[in-house]
Structure formats: structure tokens, C-alpha cells
C-alpha positions in Angstrom: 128.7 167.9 146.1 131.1 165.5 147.5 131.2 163.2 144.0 134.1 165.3 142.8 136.1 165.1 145.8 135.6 161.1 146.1 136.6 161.1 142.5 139.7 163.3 142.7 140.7 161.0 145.7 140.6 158.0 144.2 143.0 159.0 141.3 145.2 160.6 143.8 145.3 157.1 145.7 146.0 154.8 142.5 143.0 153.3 143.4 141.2 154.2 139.6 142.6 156.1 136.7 141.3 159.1 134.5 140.7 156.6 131.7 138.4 154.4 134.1 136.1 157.1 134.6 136.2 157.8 131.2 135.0 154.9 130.0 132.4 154.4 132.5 130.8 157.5 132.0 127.7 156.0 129.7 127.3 153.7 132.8 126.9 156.5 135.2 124.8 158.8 133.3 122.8 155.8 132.7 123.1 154.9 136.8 122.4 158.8 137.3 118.9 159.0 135.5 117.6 155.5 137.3 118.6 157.0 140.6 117.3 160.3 139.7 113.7 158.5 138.8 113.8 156.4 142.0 114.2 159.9 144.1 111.7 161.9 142.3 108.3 161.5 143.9 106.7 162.2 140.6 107.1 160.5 137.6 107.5 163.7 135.4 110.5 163.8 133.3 111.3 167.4 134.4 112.3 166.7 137.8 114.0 163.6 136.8 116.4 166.3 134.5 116.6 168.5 137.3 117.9 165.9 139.7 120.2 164.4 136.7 122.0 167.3 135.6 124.0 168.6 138.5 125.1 165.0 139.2 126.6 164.8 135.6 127.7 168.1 136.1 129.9 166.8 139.0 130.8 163.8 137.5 132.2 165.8 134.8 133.6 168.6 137.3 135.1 165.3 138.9 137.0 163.8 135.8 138.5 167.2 135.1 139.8 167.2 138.7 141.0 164.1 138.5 142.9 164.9 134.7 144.8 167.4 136.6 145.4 165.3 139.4 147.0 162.6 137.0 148.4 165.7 135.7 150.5 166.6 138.8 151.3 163.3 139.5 153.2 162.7 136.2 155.1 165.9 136.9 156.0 165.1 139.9 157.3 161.9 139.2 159.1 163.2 135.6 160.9 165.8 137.7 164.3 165.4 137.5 164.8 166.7 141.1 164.5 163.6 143.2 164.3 163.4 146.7 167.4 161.7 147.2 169.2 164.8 145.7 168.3 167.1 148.1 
């Protein structure tokens, strides 16, 4: 439950952008599955979906967190209220 969080941080620290995640999301549905089939003490591919889902649930839930983190930032920084005016 934390991926979202972690994610949201690391836009919010310039550390990775919105696009980054974006593009690497084949990569870590991919990365999601073979972790999912490692965890799984059976080798049915119903399980495996059950553990796969919420974490690309959350991944998702975590790019849209970190779109309107971006979001912010860009307003914030556009504003035309700076903080050497006040």
C-alpha cells in the first residue's frame, strides 16, 4: 500500500518524472507478475492474478498521484506571486 506514496515522493523530490513512470509501466507489470509467481506457493494462475492486480492497481493509483503532484508543482512555480513579493 506504500507503492503509491514512494511514487508520489519521488516526483515531489525531482528524483523521477510522470513520464518516467509512464514509460516503464510494461516493465513493471511485467516485474509485477514474476514477483507475483515467485510469492505464490502454488503455481495456479489465479493466485498469481490475485497478487498482480492490486499492485497494478497501485502503480496506477500512484502515477495519478504523481500527475497531480507534477500538477501542483507547475502551478506553483507559474504563479505570478513570488516569494520575493511578499
Amino acid at each position: 500500500f506504500e507503492l503509491p506514496l514512494l511514487m508520489a515522493l519521488l516526483v515531489r523530490l525531482s528524483v523521477i518524472s510522470v513520464s518516467v513512470w509512464r514509460a516503464k509501466r510494461r516493465v513493471a507489470v511485467l516485474t509485477m507478475f514474476i514477483v507475483a509467481a515467485v510469492v505464490t506457493p502454488t503455481p495456479d494462475p489465479f493466485n498469481q492474478l490475485l497478487l498482480a492486480l492490486p499492485l497494478i492497481i497501485l502503480y496506477e493509483i500512484g502515477i495519478w498521484l504523481s500527475v497531480w503532484i507534477e500538477k501542483r508543482k507547475l502551478i506553483v512555480t507559474d504563479s505570478p506571486v513570488s516569494a520575493a513579493t511578499l
